[in-house]
PAKOLLUM-213968 format. One record per residue (C-alpha): x, y, z. Coordinates in steps of 0.25 Angstrom, whole numbers, plus 5000, padded with zeros to 4 digits. Layout:
<nodes>
NODE_X_Y_Z
...
</nodes>
This chain:
<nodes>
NODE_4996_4808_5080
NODE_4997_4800_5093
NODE_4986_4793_5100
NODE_4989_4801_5111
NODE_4986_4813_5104
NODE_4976_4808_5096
NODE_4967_4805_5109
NODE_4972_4819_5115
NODE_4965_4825_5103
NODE_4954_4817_5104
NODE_4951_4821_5118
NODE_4952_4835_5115
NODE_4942_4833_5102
NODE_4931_4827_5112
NODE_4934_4838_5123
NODE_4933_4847_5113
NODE_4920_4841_5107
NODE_4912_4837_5122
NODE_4916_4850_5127
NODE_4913_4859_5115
NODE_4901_4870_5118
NODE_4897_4867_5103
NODE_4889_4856_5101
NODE_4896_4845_5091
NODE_4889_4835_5082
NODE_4896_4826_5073
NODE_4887_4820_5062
NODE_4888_4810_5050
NODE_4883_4813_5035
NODE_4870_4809_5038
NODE_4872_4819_5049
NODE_4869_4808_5061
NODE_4874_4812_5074
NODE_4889_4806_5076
NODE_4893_4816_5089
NODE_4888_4823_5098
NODE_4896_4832_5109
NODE_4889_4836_5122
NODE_4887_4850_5117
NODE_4878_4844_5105
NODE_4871_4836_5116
NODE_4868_4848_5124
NODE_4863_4855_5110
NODE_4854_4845_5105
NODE_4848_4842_5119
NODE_4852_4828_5116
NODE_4864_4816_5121
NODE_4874_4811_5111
NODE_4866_4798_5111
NODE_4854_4802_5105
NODE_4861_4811_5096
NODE_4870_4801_5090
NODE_4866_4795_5075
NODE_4855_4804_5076
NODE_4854_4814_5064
NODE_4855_4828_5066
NODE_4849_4838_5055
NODE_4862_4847_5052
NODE_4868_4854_5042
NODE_4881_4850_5041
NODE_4894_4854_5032
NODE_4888_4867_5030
NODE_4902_4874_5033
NODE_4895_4885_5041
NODE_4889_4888_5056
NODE_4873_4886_5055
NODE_4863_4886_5065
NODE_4853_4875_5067
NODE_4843_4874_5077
NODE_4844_4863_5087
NODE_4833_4857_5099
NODE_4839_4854_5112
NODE_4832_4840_5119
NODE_4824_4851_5128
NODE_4816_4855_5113
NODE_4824_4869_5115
NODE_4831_4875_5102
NODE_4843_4879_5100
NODE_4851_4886_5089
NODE_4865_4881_5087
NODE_4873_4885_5077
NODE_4881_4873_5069
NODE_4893_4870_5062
NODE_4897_4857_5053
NODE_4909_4852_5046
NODE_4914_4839_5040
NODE_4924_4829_5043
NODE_4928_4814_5044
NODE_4925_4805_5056
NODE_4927_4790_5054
NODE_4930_4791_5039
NODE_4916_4799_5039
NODE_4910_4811_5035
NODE_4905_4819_5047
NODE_4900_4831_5051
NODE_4903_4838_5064
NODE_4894_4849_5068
NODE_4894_4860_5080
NODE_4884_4867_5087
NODE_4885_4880_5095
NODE_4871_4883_5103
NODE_4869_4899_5098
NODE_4855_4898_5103
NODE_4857_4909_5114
NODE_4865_4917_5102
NODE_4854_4916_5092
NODE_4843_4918_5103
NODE_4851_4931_5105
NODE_4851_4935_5092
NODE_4839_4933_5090
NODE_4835_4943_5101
NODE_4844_4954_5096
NODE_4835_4952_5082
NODE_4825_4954_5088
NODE_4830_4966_5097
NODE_4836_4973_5084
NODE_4825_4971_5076
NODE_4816_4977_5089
NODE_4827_4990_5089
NODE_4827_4990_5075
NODE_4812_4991_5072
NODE_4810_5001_5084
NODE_4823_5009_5079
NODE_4814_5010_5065
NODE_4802_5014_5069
NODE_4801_5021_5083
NODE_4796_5035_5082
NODE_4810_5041_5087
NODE_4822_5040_5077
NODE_4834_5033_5081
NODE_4849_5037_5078
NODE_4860_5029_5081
NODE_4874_5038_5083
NODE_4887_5039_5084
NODE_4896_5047_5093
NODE_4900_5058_5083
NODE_4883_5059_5077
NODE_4885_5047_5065
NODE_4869_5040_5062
NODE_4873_5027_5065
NODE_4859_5020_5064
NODE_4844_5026_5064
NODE_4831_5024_5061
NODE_4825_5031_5049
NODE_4813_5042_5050
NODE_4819_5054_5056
NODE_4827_5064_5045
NODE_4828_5049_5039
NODE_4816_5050_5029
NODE_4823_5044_5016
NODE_4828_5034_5023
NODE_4827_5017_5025
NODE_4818_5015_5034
NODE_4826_5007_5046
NODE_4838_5010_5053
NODE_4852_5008_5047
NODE_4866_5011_5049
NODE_4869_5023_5041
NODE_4882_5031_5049
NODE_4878_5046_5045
NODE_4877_5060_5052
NODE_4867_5066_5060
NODE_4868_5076_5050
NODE_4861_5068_5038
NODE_4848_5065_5049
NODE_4848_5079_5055
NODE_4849_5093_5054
NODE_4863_5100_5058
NODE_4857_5107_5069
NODE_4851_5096_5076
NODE_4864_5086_5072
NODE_4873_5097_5083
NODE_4863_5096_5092
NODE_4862_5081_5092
NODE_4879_5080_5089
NODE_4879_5089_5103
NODE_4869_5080_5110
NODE_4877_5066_5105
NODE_4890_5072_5111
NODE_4883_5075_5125
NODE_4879_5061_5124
NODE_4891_5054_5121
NODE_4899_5063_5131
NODE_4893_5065_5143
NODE_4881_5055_5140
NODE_4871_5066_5142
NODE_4859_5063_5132
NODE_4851_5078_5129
NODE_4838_5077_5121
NODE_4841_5086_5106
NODE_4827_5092_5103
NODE_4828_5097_5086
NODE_4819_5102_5079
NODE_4819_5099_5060
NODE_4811_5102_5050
NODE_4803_5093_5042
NODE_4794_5095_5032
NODE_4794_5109_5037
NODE_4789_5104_5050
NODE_4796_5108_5063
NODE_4800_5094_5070
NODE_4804_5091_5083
NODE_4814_5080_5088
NODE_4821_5076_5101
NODE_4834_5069_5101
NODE_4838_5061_5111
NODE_4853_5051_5111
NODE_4855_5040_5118
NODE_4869_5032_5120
NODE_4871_5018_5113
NODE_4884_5010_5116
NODE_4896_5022_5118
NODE_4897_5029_5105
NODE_4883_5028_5100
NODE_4870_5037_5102
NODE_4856_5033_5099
NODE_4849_5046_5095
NODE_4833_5048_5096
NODE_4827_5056_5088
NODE_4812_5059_5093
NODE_4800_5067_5086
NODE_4794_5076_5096
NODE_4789_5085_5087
NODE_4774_5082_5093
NODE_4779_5083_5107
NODE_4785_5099_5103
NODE_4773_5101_5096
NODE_4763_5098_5109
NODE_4773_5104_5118
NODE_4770_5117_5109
NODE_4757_5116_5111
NODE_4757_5112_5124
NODE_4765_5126_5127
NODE_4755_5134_5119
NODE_4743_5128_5126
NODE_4750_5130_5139
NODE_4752_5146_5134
NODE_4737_5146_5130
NODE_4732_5139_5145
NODE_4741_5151_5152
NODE_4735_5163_5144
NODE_4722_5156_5146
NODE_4724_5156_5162
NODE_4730_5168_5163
NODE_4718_5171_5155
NODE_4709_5165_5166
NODE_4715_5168_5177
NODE_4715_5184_5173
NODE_4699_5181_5171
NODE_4700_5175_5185
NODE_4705_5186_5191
NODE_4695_5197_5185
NODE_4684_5187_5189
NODE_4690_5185_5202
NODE_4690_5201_5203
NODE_4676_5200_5199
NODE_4673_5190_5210
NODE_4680_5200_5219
NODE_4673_5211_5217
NODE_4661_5204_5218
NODE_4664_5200_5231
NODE_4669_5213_5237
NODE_4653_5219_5231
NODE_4646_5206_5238
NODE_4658_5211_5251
NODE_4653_5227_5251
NODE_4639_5221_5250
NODE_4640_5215_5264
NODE_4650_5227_5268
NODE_4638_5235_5264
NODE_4629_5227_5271
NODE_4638_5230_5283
NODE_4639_5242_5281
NODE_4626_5244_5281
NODE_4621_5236_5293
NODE_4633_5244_5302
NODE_4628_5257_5297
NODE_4613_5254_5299
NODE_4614_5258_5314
NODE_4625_5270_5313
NODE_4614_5276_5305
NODE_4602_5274_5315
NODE_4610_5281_5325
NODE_4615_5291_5316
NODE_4601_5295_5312
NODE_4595_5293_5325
NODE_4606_5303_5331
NODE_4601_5314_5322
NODE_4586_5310_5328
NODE_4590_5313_5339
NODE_4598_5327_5335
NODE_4584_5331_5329
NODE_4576_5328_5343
NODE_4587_5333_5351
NODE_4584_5347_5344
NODE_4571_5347_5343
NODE_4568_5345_5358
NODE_4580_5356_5363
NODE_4590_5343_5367
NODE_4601_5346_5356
NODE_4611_5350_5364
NODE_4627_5353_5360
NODE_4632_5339_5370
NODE_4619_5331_5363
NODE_4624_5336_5348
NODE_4636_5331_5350
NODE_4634_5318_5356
NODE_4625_5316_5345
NODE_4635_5320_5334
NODE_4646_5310_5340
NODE_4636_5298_5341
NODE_4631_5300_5326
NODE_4647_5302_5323
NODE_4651_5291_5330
NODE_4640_5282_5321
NODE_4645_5290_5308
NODE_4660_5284_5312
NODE_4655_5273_5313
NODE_4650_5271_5299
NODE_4661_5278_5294
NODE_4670_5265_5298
NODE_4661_5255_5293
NODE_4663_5263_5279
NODE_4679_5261_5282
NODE_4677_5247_5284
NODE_4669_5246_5271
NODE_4678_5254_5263
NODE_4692_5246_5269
NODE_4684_5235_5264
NODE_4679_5236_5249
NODE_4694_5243_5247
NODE_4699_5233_5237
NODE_4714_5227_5242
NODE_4723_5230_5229
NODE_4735_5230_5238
NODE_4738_5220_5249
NODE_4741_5226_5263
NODE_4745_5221_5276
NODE_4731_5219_5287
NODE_4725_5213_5300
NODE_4717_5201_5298
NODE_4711_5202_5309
NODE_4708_5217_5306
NODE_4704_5214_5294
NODE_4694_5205_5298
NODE_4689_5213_5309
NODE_4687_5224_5301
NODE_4676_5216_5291
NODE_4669_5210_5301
NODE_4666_5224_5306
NODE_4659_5229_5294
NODE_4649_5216_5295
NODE_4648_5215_5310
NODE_4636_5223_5310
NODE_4631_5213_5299
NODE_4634_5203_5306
NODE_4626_5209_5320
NODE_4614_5213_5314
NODE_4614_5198_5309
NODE_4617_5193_5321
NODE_4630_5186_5320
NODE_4642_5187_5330
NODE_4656_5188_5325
NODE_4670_5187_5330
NODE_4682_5189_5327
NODE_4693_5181_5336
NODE_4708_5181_5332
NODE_4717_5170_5337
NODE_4732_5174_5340
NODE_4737_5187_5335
NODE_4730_5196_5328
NODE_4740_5204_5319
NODE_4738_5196_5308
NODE_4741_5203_5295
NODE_4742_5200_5281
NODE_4745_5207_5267
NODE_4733_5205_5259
NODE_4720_5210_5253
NODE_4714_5215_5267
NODE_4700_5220_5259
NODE_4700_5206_5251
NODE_4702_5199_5266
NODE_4691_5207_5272
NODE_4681_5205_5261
NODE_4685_5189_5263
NODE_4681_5191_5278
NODE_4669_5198_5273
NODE_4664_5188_5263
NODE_4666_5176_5275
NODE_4659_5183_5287
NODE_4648_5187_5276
NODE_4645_5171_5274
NODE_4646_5168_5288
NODE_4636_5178_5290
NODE_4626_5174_5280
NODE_4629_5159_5285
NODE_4624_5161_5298
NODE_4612_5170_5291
NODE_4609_5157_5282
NODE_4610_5148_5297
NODE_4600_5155_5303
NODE_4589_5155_5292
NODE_4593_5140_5292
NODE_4590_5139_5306
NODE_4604_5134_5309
NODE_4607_5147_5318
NODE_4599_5156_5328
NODE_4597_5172_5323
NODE_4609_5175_5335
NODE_4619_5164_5333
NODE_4627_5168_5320
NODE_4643_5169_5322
NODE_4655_5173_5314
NODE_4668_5169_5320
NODE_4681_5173_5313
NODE_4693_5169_5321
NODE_4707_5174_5316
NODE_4720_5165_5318
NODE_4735_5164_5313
NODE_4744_5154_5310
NODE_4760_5158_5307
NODE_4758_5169_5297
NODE_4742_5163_5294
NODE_4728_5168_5298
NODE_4717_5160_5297
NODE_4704_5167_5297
NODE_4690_5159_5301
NODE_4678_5165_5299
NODE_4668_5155_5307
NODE_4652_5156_5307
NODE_4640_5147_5313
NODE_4633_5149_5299
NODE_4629_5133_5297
NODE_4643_5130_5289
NODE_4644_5129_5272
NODE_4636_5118_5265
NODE_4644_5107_5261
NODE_4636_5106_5249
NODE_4642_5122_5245
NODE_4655_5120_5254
NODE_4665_5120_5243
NODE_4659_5128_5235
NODE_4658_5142_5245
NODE_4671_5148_5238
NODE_4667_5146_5225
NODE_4664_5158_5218
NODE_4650_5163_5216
NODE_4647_5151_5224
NODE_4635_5157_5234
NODE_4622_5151_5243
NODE_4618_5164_5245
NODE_4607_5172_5234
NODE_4612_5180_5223
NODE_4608_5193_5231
NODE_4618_5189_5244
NODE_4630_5183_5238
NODE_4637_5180_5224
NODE_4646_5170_5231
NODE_4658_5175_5227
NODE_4663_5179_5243
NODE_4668_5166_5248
NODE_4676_5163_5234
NODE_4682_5178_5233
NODE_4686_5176_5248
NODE_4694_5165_5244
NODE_4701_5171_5232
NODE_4704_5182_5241
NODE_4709_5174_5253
NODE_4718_5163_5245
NODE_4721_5168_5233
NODE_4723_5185_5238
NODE_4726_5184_5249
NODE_4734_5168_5250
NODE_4725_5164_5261
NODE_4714_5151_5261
NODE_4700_5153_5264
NODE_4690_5139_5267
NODE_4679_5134_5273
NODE_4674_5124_5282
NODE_4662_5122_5290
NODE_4662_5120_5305
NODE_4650_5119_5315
NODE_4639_5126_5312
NODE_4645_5136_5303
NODE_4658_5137_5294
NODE_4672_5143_5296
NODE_4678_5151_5284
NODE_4695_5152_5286
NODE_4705_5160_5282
NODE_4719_5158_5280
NODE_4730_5171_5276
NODE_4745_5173_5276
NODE_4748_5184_5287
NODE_4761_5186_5283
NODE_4762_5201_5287
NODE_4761_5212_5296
NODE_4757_5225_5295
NODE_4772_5230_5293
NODE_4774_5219_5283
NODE_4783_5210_5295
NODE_4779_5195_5291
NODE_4772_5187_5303
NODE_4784_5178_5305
NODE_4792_5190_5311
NODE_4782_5196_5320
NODE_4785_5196_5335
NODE_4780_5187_5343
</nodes>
């Protein structure tokens, strides 16, 4: 060989050597440092100088790759993995070594132990059974405890059908499931039910896609949740019976309270009645007083008879009507039918306004707007509720006076009708001191009364509320103004008497 090419491979050998990744090391057989290349310096954390005719602890000749552990001149550890072999340099046994830094590499596979062992022991012993799959249904891998009782425990490898871990007829719902999955990438919950141990069990499967080809199937137990959504549907089957149950009770109570209230309303309309009737019946009887004296002193004469017959008849009338109004009263409503608010209200504050007179209280009745408002409703049930109102206002005013609030001559009922679109509002004012606010929300409960047991049964107020909101779609509330409270009324007035809806009257 040349010198020339003799130094041309030389200078290629040291390229090769100072500019290899792999650290190289030559050593004698006592294993004392006779090279280093920069790699090596680099790996050790220390310069050639202080490297050279030191001893390295290495294996050497062993003919294979091994990893040793090495410390960089910063104290960090690294893994390199080495390889040595023999030769001659200067007529001496050497050994030249390599290292490759695969501490990033073992780091690594370290982790993925450690992920694998993670998977692996979750895979064994979560709750829910695992199934790894291919594309035409083949068990690629899965964890034991479901249709796997006689087997390893673990997960394995085993390349079988789904027809050795499940039933046919839940294999071709699954098989149908995994080709919607792997065609369309649609994923469906399967629900199936097996037997065990003569035990119905429920489960729910679910897939999800690993790589292209490959499906994780889940198998979950929710024979518990099927169980409790049984009972769950029972108990809720139970609860309707039971509030159709109480809500039947509720209406014949409710029935009950009404026709409570409707005796309680004919005792007042009695009362009316009575104090309206009181002075037809003088006159009535003093007119035949005065047929007897007329005849007894010669003066009964035929123009006389008759004048006397027409003022007695004209009394008679009179108590006739106050009979209709009664009667048109205590009729029950079974059927709704189209009436006059304002009528309405009219016409039951005439059968108390005598009351009300002899107990010297003034009333109006004032309606703001039009007065053709009409409704289809309960007109008897909306009377009584009027009734049942003006009766408290009047034994509010009655209470005031005995307190001292009012004088004998200054009670007053006021109702004022008004509408709004197709709503009335109602409001029955009086001066009669205002509603406690220890007792103010409680007036509308039932059976709820500050009266004695002889004038009320406190069931009024909370009737007229059923009646208003819940008969006839209305409110009914409270509130106190000065001096005295103010009871309102709110109802649909949708109609009129020939059925037309209040949005197409005329202007």
């Amino acid at each position: 060989m040349s010198g020339n090419k003799l130094i041309d491979n030389e200078r290629l050998l040291n390229t090769l050597v100072s500019k290899n990744a792999d650290g190289i090391v030559m050593v004698d057989n006592q294993r004392r440092v006779l090279f280093v290349n920069p790699a090596a310096e680099i790996l050790f954390g220390r310069d050639a100088t202080s490297m050279l005719g030191t001893v390295l602890d290495i294996p050497v000749d062993t003919g294979k790759p091994e990893n040793i552990h090495v410390t960089n001149g910063n104290g960090e550890p690294h893994v390199a993995e080495m390889i040595s072999v023999e030769t001659q340099w200067d007529e001496s046994k050497v050994y030249v070594a390599t290292f490759r830094d695969i501490t990033g590499h073992v780091r690594m596979q370290d982790e993925l132990i450690q992920t694998i062992s993670l998977l692996d022991a979750i895979f064994t012993v979560f709750p829910a059974r695992y199934f790894l799959l291919d594309g035409h249904g083949t068990v690629l891998d899965y964890n034991t405890g479901l249709f796997t009782e006689n087997a390893p425990v673990g997960r394995y490898a085993v390349n079988k059908p789904l027809g050795e871990f499940f039933p046919q007829n839940v294999v071709d719902k699954l098989m149908e499931a995994i080709d919607l999955a792997l065609k369309e990438k649609v994923f469906i919950p399967v629900e199936f039910d097996v037997m065990e141990n003569a035990i119905e069990m429920n489960y729910e499967a679910r897939l999800l896609l690993f790589l292209e080809d490959k499906l994780i199937l889940i198998i979950r137990d929710i024979s518990d949740y099927k169980k409790t959504g049984k009972e769950l549907s029972a108990l809720n089957r139970e609860l309707e019976k039971r509030v159709v149950a109480e809500i039947e009770k509720r209406a014949v109570q409710e029935q009950v309270l009404l026709h409570k209230s409707r005796l309680a309303a004919m005792g007042e309309m009695i009362g009316a009645i009575a104090h309206q009737w009181r002075q037809p019946l003088t006159t009535v009887g003093m007119l035949m007083q005065e047929i007897r004296d007329s005849y007894n002193f010669g003066e009964l004469t035929k123009e006389h008879m008759e004048k006397i017959i027409a003022d007695g008849m004209g009394q008679v009338l009179y108590m006739s009507r106050t009979i209709d109004d009664f009667r048109n009263f205590y009729t029950p409503s079974k059927e709704k039918q189209t009436f006059n608010l304002v009528v309405a209200i009219k016409e039951t504050i005439s059968v108390v306004a005598s009351q009300l007179k002899n107990n010297f209280i003034d009333h109006t009745i004032s309606c703001i707007g039009r007065d053709d408002l009409y409704m289809t409703s309960y007109k008897a049930e909306f009377m009584q509720v009027i009734l049942n109102i003006a009766s408290n206002a009047k034994s509010a005013i009655i209470g005031a006076r005995r307190s001292g609030l009012l004088n004998e001559n200054e009670g007053q009922i006021t109702i004022t009708i008004m509408s709004d679109g197709n709503r009335a509002k109602i409001l029955i004012k009086d001066n009669g001191g205002g509603i406690p606010s220890r007792i103010k929300d409680r007036i509308f409960e039932p059976y709820f009364t500050t009266k004695n047991e002889e004038k009320g049964m406190g069931i009024g107020l909370y009737m007229s509320k059923i009646i208003i909101e819940r008969n006839m779609e209305g409110e009914l509330y409270s509130e106190n103004i000065d001096n005295g409270a103010i009871f309102t009324i709110e109802l649909p007035i949708d109609r009129q008497p020939d059925g037309t809806p209040v949005s197409q009257r005329n202007p």
